[in-house]
N, C-alpha and C positions, 0 to 999 in steps of 0.2 A: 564589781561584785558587792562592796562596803556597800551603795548606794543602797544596791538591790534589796539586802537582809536589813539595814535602818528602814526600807520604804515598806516592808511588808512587819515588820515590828511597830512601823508608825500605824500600819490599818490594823491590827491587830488590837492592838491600846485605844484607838481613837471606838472599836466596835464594843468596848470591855470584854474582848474574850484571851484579854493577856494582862498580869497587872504589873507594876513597875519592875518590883523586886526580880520576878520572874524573867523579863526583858532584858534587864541587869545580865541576870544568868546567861540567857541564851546568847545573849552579843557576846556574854567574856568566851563560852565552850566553845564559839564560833572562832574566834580569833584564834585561842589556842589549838583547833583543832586544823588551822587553815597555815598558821606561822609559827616555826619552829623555834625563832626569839620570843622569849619570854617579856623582854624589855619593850618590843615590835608590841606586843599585842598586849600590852599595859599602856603605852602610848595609846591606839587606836580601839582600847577599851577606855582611857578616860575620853576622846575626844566621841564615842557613840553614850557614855554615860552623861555627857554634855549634852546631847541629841536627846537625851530621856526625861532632861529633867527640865526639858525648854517643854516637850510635851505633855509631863506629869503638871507645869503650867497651867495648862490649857487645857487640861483636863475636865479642872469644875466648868469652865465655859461651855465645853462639850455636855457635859450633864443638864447643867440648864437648859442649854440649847434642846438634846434630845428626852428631856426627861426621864432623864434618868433615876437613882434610890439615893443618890451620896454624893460627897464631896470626894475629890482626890486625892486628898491629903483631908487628914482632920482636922478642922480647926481649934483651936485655944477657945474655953470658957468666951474668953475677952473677945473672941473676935465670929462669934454666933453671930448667925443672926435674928433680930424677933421673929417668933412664927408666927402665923397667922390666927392661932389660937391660945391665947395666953395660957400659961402652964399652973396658972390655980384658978384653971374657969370651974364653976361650979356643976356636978353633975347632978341634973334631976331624974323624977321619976318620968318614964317613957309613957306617952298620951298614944294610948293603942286601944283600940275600937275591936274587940274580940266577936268570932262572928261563929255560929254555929258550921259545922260540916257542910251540912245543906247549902247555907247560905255562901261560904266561902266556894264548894262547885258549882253552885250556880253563876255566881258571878264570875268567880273565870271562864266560863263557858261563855255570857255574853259578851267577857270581855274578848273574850278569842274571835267570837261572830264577828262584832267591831271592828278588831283590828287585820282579822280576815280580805275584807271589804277595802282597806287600802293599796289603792294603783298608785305606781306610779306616774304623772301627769304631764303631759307637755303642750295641751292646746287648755287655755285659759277663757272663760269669762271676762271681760273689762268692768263688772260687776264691782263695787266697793264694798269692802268689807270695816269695818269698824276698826278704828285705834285701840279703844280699850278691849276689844277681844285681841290684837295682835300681842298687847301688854299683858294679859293673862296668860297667852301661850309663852312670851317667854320668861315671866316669873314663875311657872311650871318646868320650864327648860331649867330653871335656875336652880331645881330641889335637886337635881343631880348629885352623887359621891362624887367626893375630888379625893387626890390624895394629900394628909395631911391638912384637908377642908382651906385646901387655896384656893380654888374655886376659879381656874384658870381659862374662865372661858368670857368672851364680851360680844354682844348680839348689835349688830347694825344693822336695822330697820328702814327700809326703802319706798317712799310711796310717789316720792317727786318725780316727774315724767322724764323732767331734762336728765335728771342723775340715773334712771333708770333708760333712755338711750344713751348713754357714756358708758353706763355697765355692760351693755348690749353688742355696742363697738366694741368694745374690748375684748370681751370673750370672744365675740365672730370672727374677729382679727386673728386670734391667737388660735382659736378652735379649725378654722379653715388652715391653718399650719398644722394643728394635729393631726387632723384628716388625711393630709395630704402629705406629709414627712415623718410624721413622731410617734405617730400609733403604732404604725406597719401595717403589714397586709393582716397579717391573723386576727390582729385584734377591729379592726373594722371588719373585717369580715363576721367575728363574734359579736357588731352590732347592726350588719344588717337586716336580722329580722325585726327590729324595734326600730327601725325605720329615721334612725336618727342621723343629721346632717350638722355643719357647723352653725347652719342658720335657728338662730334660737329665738323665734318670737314672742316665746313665753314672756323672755325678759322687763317686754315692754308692754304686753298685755297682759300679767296677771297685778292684779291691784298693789302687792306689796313683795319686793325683795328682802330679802333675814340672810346676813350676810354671818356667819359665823365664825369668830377667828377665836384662836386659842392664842393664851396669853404664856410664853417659854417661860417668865420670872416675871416676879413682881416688885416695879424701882421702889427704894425706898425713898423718904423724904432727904436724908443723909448722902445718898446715891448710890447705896450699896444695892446687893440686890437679893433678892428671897426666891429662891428656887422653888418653881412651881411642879413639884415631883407626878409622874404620871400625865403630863400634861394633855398632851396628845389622846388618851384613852379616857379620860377625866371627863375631857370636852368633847368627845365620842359620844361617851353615856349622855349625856348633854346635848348631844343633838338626835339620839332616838327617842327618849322622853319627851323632846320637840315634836316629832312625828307623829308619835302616841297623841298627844294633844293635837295637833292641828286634826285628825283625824277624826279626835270623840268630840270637835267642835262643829264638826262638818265639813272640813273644808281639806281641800288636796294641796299637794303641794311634789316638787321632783328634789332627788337627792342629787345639785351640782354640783361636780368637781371641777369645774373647768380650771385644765394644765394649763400650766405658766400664766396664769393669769392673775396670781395675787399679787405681786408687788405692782403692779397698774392699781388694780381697784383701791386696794391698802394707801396707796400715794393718791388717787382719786377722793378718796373717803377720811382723808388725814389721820388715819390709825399712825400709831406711836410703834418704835421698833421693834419691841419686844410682841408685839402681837404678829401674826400668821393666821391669813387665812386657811379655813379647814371643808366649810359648807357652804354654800349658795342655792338659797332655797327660795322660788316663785310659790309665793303660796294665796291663795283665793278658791272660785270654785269655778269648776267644770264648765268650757264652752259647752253650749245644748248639740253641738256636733261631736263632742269631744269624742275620741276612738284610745282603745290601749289593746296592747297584744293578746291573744287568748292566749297564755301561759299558766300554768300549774305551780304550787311551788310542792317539793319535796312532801312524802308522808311523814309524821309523826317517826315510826321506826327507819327511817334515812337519817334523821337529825338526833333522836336519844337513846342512850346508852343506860342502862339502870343495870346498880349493882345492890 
C-alpha cells in the first residue's frame, strides 16, 4: 500500500499538480491515519520524506525537460543562472508602421484570402526551389515569441537526396508500425478519408525537408544549463509563422509528426541531446496532378467568442 500512495504522490509532483510541502502533508495524514503508533508512522514518514526529497531533486530536470515556469527549489543569487537577455539591455523606442482603418481591414482580408488557400500537401513537384528562399522562410520562422526570448527552437534543412531517403526509411519503418499497432482502429479510421498510408513519397520527392526540433535548455559553456521556459509552445508559434511564410511565398508544404521517429533522425542528423524533434516539414510546390480533400474548415462563429 506504501508503494501505492509514494507512486501516485510521485505522478502527482512529477505533473506539478502537488508541491512538496503538500506531499510532505499528505504522506504524514496517511500514516497517522493508517498506524496507530505514532513512533511506526514517524519511522515510514521519514523514509517517504526521503522519497520526496530524492524527487524534489529532479524536479528542475523535470521543468527543463517539460517546460515548465520555475525552478523546484529556488536558487541562491550565487547559483542563477545568465539569461538569455542581459538584465540592463537597453530599451528602445518601438519601430511600428501605423496604418489607417481602411488599410489595416484591407489587409487582413488579403491576408485571410492568402492564408485561406493553404492545403495541406502530400504529392510534390521534384521542382528546385531556391536555398536563399528556404533561408528567408526560416529567418521568418525565427521572429517567433519565446519565453523569456530563449528562442528555443533549431531548423534542419534537407535537400541532399541520400539524407532524404534515410529520412524516408525511417519514418516508413516506424509509420507502417503505426499503422498497424500504435494508432488503433479509431484513429486510422479518423484518417481514412485523407487517404493517408505509412508510404510517404513526399519525403523524397519534395525538394527540401525543414526538420524542426525544439531545444528543452540551453548548455552553457560552464555546463550548466539555462532552462528554455515554454519551450514546446515557443517552437509551436515558430512553426506556424513557418507555414505563414512558406505559403505567402508560394510554396506548399505538409504538417509531419511522424511517432517514434525522432530519436532515429535526431541520431541520423547528429542534433545534440537537449534538442527534440517537433515538426517535419516537405516543403516545395505542387505535383501538376497534385489532389487534396474537398474539406471545409469551421465558420468564423464555431471558432470566436467576443465579449
Amino acid at each position: 500500500m506504501a508503494g501505492v500512495v509514494l507512486k501516485l504522490l510521485n505522478t502527482l509532483l512529477q505533473n506539478g499538480l502537488l508541491t512538496l510541502p503538500a506531499g510532505l502533508l499528505m504522506a504524514a495524514l496517511w500514516w497517522y491515519w493508517n498506524n496507530g503508533s505514532a513512533s511506526k508512522a514517524q519511522k515510514e514518514l521519514r523514509l517517504a520524506a526521503q522519497q520526496f526529497r530524492k524527487l524534489s531533486a529532479a524536479m528542475t530536470k523535470n521543468v527543463i525537460e517539460y517546460g515548465g515556469v520555475g525552478d523546484s527549489e529556488e536558487p541562491t543569487h550565487h547559483d542563477l543562472v545568465p539569461p538569455a537577455v542581459p538584465a540592463d539591455i537597453d530599451h528602445i523606442l518601438l519601430q511600428h508602421n501605423r496604418r489607417t482603418l481602411e488599410d489595416s481591414f484591407t489587409r487582413s482580408v488579403n491576408f485571410y484570402e492568402l492564408m485561406n488557400q493553404r492545403r495541406s500537401v502530400r504529392f510534390f513537384s521534384k521542382e528546385p526551389v531556391s536555398e536563399k528562399v528556404i533561408e528567408n522562410l526560416i529567418r521568418t520562422a525565427g521572429t517567433a515569441p519565446s519565453g523569456a526570448h530563449t528562442e528555443p527552437w533549431q531548423f534542419v534543412a534537407v535537400r541532399d537526396p541520400d539524407y532524404k531517403q534515410k529520412i524516408r526509411e525511417i519514418v516508413e519503418s516506424e509509420e507502417e508500425i503505426n499503422y498497424m499497432k500504435r494508432m488503433g482502429s479509431q484513429w486510422t479510421n479518423d484518417l481514412r478519408a485523407l487517404r493517408t498510408t505509412h508510404i510517404k513519397e513526399y519525403l523524397t520527392d519534395a525538394p527540401w525537408l525543414v526538420l524542426v526540433f525544439k531545444q528543452v535548455y540551453t548548455p552553457l559553456p560552464d555546463g550548466r544549463k539555462r532552462n528554455n521556459y515554454y519551450h514546446e509552445i515557443s517552437t509551436a508559434l515558430s512553426g506556424g509563422i513557418l507555414l505563414a511564410a512558406i505559403q505567402n511565398a508560394g510554396l506548399v508544404t505538409l504538417t509531419s509528426t511522424p511517432m517514434n521517429c525522432g530519436p532515429a533522425l535526431k541520431s541520423l542528423l547528429g542534433r545534440p541531446a537537449h534538442e527534440k524533434l517537433l515538426l517535419l516539414l516537405p516543403v516545395g510546390l505542387p505535383s501538376a496532378t497534385c489532389t487534396v480533400p474537398n474539406i471545409h474548415r469551421k465558420k468564423l462563429n464555431e471558432i470566436l467568442t467576443v465579449f
